[in-house]
DOTORGU-667766 format. One line per field, with one value per atom (N, C-alpha, C): x, y, z; residue in three letters; atom name. Coordinates in steps of 0.2 Angstrom, whole numbers, plus 5000, padded with zeros to 4 digits. Layout:
% DOTORGU-667766
east = [X ...] $
north = [Y ...] $
up = [Z ...] $
residu = [ALA ...] $
atome = [CA ...] $
END
This chain:
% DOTORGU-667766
east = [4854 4861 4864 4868 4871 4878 4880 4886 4891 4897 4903 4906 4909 4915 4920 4926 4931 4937 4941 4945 4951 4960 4963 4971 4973 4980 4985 4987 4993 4999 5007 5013 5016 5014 5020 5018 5022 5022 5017 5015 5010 5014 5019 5021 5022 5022 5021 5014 5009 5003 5003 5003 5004 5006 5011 5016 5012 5008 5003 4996 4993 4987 4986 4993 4993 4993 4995 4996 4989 4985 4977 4980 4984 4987 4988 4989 4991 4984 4981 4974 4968 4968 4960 4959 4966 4965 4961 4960 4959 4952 4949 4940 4941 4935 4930 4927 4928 4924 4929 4935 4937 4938 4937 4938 4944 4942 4947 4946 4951 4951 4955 4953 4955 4956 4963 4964 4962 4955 4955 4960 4961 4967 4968 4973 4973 4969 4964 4957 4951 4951 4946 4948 4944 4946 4940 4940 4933 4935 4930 4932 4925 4928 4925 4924 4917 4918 4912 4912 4907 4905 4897 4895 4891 4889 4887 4880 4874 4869 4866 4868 4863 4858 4854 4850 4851 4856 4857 4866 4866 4874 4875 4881 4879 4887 4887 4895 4894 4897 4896 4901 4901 4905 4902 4910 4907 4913 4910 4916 4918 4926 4926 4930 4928 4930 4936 4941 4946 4944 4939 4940 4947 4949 4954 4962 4968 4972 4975 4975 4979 4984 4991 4996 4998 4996 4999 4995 4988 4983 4975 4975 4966 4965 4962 4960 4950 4947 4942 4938 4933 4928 4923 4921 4913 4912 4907 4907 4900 4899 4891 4892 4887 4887 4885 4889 4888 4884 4883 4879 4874 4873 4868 4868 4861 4861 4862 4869 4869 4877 4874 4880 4880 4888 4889 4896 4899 4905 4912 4915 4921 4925 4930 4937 4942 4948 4952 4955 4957 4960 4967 4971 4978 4980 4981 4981 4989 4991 4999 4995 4997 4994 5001 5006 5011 5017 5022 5027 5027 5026 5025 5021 5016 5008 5003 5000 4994 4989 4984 4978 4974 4971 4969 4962 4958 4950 4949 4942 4939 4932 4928 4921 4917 4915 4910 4904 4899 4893 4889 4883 4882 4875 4871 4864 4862 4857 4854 4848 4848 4841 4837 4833 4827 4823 4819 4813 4814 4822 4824 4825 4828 4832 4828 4821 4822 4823 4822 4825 4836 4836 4844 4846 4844 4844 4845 4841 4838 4846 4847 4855 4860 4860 4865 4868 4863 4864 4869 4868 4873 4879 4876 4884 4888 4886 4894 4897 4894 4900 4904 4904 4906 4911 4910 4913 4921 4918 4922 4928 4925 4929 4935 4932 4936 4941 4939 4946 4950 4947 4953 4957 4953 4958 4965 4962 4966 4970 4970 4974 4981 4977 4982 4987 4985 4988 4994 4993 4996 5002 4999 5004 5009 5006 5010 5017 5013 5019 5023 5022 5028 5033 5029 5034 5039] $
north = [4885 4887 4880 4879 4875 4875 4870 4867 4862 4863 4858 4858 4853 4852 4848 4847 4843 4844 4837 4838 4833 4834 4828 4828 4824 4824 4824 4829 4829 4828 4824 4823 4829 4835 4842 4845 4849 4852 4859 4862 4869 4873 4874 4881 4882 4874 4871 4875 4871 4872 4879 4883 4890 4894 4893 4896 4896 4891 4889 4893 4892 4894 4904 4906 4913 4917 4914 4918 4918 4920 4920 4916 4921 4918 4911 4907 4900 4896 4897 4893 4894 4901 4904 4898 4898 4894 4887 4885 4878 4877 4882 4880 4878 4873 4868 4875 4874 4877 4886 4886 4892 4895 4903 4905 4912 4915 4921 4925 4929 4929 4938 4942 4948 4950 4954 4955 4964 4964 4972 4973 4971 4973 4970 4967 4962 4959 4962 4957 4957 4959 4958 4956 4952 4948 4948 4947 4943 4939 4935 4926 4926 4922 4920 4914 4910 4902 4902 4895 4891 4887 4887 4883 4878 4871 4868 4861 4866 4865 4859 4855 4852 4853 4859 4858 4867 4869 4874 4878 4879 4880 4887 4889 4897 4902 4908 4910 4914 4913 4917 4920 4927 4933 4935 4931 4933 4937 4940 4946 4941 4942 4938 4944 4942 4948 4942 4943 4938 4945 4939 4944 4943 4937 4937 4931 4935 4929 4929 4921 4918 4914 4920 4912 4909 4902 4896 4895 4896 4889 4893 4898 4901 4908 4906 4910 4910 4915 4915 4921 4918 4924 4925 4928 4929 4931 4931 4930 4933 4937 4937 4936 4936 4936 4945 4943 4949 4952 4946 4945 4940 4937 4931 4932 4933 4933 4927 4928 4923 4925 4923 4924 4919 4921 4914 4916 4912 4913 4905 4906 4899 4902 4895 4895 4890 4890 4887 4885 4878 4878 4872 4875 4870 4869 4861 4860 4854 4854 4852 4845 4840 4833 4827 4828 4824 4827 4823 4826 4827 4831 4834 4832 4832 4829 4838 4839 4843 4841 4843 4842 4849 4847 4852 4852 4857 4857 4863 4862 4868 4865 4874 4875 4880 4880 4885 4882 4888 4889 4891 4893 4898 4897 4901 4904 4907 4904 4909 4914 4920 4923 4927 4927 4928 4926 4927 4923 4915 4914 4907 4903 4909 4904 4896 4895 4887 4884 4885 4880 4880 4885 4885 4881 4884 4881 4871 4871 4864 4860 4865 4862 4862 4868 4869 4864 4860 4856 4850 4849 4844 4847 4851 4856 4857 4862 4865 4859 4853 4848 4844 4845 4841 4847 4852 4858 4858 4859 4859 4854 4846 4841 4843 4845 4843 4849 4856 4861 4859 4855 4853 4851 4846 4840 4842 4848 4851 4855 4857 4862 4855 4850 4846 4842 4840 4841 4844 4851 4857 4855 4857 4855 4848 4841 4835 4837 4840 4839 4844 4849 4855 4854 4845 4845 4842] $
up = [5432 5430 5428 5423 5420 5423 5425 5429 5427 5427 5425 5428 5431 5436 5433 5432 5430 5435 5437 5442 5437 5437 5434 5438 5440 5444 5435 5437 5431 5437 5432 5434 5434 5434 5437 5442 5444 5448 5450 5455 5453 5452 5452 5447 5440 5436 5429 5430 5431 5431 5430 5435 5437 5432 5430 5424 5416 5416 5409 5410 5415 5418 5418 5420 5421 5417 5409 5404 5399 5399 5396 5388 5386 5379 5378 5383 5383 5383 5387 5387 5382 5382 5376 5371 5368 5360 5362 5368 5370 5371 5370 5372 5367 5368 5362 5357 5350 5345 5345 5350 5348 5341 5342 5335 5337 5341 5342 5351 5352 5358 5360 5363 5361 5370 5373 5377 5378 5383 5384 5387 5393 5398 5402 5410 5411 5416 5414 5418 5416 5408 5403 5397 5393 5386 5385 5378 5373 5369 5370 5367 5362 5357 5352 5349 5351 5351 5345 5344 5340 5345 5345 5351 5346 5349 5345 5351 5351 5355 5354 5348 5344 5340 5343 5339 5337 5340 5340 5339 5334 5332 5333 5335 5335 5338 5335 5335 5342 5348 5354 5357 5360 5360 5366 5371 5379 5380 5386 5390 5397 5397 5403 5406 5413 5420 5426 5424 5430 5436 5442 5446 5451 5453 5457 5454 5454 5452 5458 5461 5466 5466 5466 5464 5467 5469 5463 5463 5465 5464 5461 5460 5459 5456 5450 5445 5446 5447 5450 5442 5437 5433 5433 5430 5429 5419 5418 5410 5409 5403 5401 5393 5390 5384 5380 5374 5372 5367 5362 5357 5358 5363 5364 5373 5376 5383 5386 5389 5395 5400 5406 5410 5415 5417 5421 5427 5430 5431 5430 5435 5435 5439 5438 5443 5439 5438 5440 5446 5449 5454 5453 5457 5458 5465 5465 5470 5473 5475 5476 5479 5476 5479 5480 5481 5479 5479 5480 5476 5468 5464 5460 5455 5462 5455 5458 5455 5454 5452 5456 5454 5451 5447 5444 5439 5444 5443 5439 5434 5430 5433 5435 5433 5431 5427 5426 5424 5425 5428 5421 5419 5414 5415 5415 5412 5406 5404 5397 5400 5397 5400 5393 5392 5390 5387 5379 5377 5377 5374 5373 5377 5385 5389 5392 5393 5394 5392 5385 5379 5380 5378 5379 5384 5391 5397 5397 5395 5394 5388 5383 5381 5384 5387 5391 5397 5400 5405 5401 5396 5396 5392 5388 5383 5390 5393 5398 5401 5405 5406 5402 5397 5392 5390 5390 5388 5393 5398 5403 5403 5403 5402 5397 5390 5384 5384 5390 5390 5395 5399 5405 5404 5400 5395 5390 5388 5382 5387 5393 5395 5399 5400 5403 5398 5391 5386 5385 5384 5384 5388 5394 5401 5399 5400 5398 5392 5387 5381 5379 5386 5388 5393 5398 5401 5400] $
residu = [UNK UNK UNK UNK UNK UNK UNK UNK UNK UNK UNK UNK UNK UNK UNK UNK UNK UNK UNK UNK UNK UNK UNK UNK UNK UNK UNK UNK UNK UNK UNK UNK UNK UNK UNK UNK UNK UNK UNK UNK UNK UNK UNK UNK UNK UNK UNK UNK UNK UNK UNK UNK UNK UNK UNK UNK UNK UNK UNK UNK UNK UNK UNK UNK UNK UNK UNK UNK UNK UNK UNK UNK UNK UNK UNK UNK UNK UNK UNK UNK UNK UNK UNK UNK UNK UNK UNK UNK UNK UNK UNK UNK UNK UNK UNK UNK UNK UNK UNK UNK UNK UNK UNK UNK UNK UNK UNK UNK UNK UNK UNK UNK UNK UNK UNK UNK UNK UNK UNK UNK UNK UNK UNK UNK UNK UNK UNK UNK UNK UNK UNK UNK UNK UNK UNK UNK UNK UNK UNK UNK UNK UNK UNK UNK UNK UNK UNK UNK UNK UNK UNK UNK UNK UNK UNK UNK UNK UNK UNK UNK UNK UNK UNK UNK UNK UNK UNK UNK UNK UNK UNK UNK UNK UNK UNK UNK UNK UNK UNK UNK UNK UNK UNK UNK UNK UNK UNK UNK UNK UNK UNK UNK UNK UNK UNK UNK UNK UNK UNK UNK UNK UNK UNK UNK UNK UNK UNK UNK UNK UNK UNK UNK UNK UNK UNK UNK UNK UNK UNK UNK UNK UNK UNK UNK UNK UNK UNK UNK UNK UNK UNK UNK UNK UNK UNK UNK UNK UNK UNK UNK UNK UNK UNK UNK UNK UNK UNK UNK UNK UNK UNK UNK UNK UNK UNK UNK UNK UNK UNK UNK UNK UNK UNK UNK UNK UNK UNK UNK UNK UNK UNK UNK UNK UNK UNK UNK UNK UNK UNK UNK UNK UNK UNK UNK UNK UNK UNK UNK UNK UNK UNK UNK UNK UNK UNK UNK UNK UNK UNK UNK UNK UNK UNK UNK UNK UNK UNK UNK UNK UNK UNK UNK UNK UNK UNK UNK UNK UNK UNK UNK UNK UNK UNK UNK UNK UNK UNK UNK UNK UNK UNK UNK UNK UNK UNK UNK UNK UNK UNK UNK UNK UNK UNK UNK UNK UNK UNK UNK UNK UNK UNK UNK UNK UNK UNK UNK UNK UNK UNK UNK UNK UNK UNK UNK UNK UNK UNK UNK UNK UNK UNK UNK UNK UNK UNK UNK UNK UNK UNK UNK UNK UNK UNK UNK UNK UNK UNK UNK UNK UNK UNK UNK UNK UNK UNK UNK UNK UNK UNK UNK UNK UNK UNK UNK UNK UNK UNK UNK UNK UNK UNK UNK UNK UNK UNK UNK UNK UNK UNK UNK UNK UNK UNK UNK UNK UNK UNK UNK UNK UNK UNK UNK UNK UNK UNK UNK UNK UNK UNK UNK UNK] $
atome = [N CA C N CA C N CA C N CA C N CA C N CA C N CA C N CA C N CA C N CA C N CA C N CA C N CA C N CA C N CA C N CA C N CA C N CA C N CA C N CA C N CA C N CA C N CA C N CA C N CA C N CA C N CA C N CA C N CA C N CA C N CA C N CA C N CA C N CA C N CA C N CA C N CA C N CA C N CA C N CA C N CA C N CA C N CA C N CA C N CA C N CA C N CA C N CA C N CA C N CA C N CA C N CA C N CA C N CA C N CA C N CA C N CA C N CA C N CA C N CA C N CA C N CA C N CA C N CA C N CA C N CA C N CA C N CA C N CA C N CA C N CA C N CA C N CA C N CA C N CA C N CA C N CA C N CA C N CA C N CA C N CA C N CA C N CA C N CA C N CA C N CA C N CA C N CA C N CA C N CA C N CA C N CA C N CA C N CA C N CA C N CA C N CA C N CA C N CA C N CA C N CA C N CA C N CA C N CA C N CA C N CA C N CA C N CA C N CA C N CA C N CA C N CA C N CA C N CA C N CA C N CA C N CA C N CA C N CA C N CA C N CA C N CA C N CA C N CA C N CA C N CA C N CA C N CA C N CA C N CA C N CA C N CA C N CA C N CA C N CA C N CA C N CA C N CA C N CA C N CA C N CA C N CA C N CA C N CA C N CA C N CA C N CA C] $
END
């Protein structure tokens, strides 16, 4: 399984964080290679990216499952793929470090399974960390120049 972890102290507070984090609407648009994102109900969505493997370019349609919202600090999912086999899970985390700093972590996980998956696999080790970074990054963006 393919692993990313990303951690960043931002200067607000976790209810900012919380307040941005809890609306799916605010965040979706922010993965790398986004294209569309569609709300089943309020603990399923389907996202629609452009993934870009190197050597493998490719439009991906995953289902995500929020299985637990903890507010203020933990958004906990799981994900499969819809149109290409692969599944995975993640976390958001917030965490109060200061007076009004937050820390705030993303991970997700992901597998490919069948004919292709070593191969995938094998991209995927470095795709998803880099993936992970570049949506933290954008969510703390977001965060900074709302506040």
């Amino acid at each position: 399984m393919s692993e990313g972890l990303h951690s960043i102290i931002l200067p607000v507070p976790i209810r900012t964080v919380w307040g941005f984090v809890s609306s799916i609407n605010r965040w979706a648009p922010l993965v790398p290679g986004y294209i569309k994102h569609e709300m089943i109900n309020d603990g399923t969505l389907i996202w629609e990216f452009k993934s870009d493997l190197g050597l493998m370019k490719k439009k991906i349609k995953l289902e995500v499952n929020i299985l637990e919202w903890n507010e203020p600090d933990k958004v906990t999912f799981k994900l499969k793929g819809l149109n290409e086999k692969f599944e995975g899970h993640g976390y958001f985390l917030a965490e109060q470090c200061g007076s009004g700093q937050t820390k705030m972590t993303g991970c997700l996980a992901i597998t490919a399974k069948g004919a292709k998956a070593p191969i995938v696999n094998a991209l995927l080790k470095t795709y998803v960390p880099q993936m992970i970074i570049e949506f933290s990054e954008a969510i703390a963006q977001s965060l900074l120049v709302q506040k």
